[in-house]
C-alpha positions as a Markdown table, in Angstrom:
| # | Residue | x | y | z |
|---|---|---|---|---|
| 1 | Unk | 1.6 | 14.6 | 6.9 |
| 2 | Unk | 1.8 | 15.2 | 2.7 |
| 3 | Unk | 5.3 | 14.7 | 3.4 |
| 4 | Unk | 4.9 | 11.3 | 4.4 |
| 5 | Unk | 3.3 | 10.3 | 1.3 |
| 6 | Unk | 5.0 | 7.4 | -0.5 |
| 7 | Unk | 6.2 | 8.7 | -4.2 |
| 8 | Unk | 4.5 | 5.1 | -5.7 |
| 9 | Unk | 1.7 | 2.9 | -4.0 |
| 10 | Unk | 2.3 | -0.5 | -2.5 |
| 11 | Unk | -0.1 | -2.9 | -3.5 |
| 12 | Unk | -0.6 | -5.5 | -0.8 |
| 13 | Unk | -3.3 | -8.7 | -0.9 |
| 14 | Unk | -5.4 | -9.0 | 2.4 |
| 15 | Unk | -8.2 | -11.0 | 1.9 |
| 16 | Unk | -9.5 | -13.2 | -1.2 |
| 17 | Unk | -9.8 | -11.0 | -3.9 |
| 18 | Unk | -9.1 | -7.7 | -2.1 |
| 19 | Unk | -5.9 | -5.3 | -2.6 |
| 20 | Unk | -5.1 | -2.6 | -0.4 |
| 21 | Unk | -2.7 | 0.5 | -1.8 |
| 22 | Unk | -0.4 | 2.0 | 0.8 |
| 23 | Unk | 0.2 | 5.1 | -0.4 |
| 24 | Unk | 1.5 | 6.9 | 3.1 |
| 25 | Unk | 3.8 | 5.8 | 5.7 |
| 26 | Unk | 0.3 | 6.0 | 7.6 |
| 27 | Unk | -0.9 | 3.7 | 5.8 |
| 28 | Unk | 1.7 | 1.4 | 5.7 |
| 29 | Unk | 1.5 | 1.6 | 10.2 |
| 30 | Unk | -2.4 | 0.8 | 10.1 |
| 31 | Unk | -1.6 | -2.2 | 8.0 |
| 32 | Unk | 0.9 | -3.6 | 10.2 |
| 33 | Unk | -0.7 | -3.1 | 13.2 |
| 34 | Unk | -4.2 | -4.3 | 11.9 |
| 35 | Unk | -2.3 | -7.3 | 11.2 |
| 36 | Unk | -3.3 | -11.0 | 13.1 |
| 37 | Unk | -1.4 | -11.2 | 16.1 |
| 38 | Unk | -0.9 | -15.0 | 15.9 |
| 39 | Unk | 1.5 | -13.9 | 12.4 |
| 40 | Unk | 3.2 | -11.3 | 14.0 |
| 41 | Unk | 6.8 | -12.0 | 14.1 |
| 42 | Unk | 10.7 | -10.6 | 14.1 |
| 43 | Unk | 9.7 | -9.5 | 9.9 |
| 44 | Unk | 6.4 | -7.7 | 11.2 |
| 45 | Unk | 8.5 | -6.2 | 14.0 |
| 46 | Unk | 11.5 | -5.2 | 12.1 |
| 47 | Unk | 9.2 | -3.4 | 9.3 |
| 48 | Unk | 6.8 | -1.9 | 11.9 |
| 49 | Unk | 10.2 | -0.6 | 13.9 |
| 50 | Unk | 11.2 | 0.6 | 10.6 |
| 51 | Unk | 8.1 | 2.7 | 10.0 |
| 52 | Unk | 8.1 | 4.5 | 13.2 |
| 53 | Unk | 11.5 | 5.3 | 13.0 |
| 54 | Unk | 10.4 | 7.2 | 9.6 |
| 55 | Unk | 7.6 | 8.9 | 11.1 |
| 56 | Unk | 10.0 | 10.3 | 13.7 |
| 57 | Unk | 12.2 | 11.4 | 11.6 |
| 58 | Unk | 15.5 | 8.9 | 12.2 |
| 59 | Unk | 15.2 | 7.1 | 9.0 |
| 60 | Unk | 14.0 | 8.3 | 5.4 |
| 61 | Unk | 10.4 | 7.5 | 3.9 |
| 62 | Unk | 11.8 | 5.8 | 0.9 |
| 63 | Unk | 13.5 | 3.2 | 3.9 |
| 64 | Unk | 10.5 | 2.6 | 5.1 |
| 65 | Unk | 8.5 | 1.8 | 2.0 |
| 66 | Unk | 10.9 | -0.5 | 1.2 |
| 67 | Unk | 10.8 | -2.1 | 4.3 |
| 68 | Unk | 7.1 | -2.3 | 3.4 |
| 69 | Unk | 7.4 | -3.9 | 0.1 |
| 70 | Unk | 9.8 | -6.2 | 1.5 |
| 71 | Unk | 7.5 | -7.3 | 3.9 |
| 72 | Unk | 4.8 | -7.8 | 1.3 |
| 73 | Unk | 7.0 | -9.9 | -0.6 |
| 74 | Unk | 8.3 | -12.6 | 2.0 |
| 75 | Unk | 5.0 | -13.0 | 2.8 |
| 76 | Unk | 3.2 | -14.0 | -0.1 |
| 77 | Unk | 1.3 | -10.8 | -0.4 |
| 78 | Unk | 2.8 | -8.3 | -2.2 |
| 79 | Unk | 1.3 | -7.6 | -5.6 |
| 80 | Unk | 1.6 | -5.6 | -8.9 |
| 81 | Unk | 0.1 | -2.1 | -9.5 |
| 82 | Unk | -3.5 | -3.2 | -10.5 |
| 83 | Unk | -4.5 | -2.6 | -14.5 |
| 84 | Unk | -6.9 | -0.3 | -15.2 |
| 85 | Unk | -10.3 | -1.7 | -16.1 |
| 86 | Unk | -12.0 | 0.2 | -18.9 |
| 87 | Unk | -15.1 | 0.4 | -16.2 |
| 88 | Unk | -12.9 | 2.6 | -14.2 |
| 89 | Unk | -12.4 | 5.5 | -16.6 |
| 90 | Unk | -14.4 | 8.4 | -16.6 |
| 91 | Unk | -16.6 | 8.3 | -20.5 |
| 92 | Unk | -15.8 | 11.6 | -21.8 |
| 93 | Unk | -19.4 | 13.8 | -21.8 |
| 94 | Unk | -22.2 | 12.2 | -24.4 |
| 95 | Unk | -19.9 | 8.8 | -24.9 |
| 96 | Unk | -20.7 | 9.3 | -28.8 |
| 97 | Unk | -24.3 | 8.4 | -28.6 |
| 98 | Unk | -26.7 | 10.2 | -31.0 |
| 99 | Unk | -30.2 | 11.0 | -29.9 |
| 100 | Unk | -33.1 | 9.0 | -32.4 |
């Protein structure tokens, strides 16, 4: 499945304060079909089509993130790459504390 991997995230909203990053055409299905029936319609359908027709072979991966972004974007949901925090790095060893 590496070769399904996505060659940059997609960064799409799903709840209040929660991003999800597609990084894999797998990822990019579960999200689509975790999505609320009563907001399906023919843009859901068209990008989930899409998608398959990727993982099958019949279309290329770059088509189907696209489709994917696209998706994100007429609905509302589609958002930058997050920033990095300075909480999310790594301190190097000792962080430049001295002992007393």
């Amino acid at each position: 499945m590496s070769s399904k991997i996505f060659d940059r995230p997609v960064y799409l909203k799903e709840r209040q304060g929660l991003v999800r990053e597609i990084n894999s055409l797998a990822d990019a299905i579960d999200f689509l079909e975790d999505w609320p029936e009563r907001d399906k319609d023919l843009t859901h359908e068209a990008t989930l089509k899409t998608c398959y027709m990727a993982h099958d072979g019949h279309k290329p991966l770059q088509v189907a993130r696209d489709a994917i972004r696209a998706f994100g974007n007429k609905k509302g949901i589609l958002m930058k790459q997050p920033a990095i925090q300075p909480w999310m790095m790594k301190t190097p060893t000792g962080g430049g504390r001295v002992s007393a």
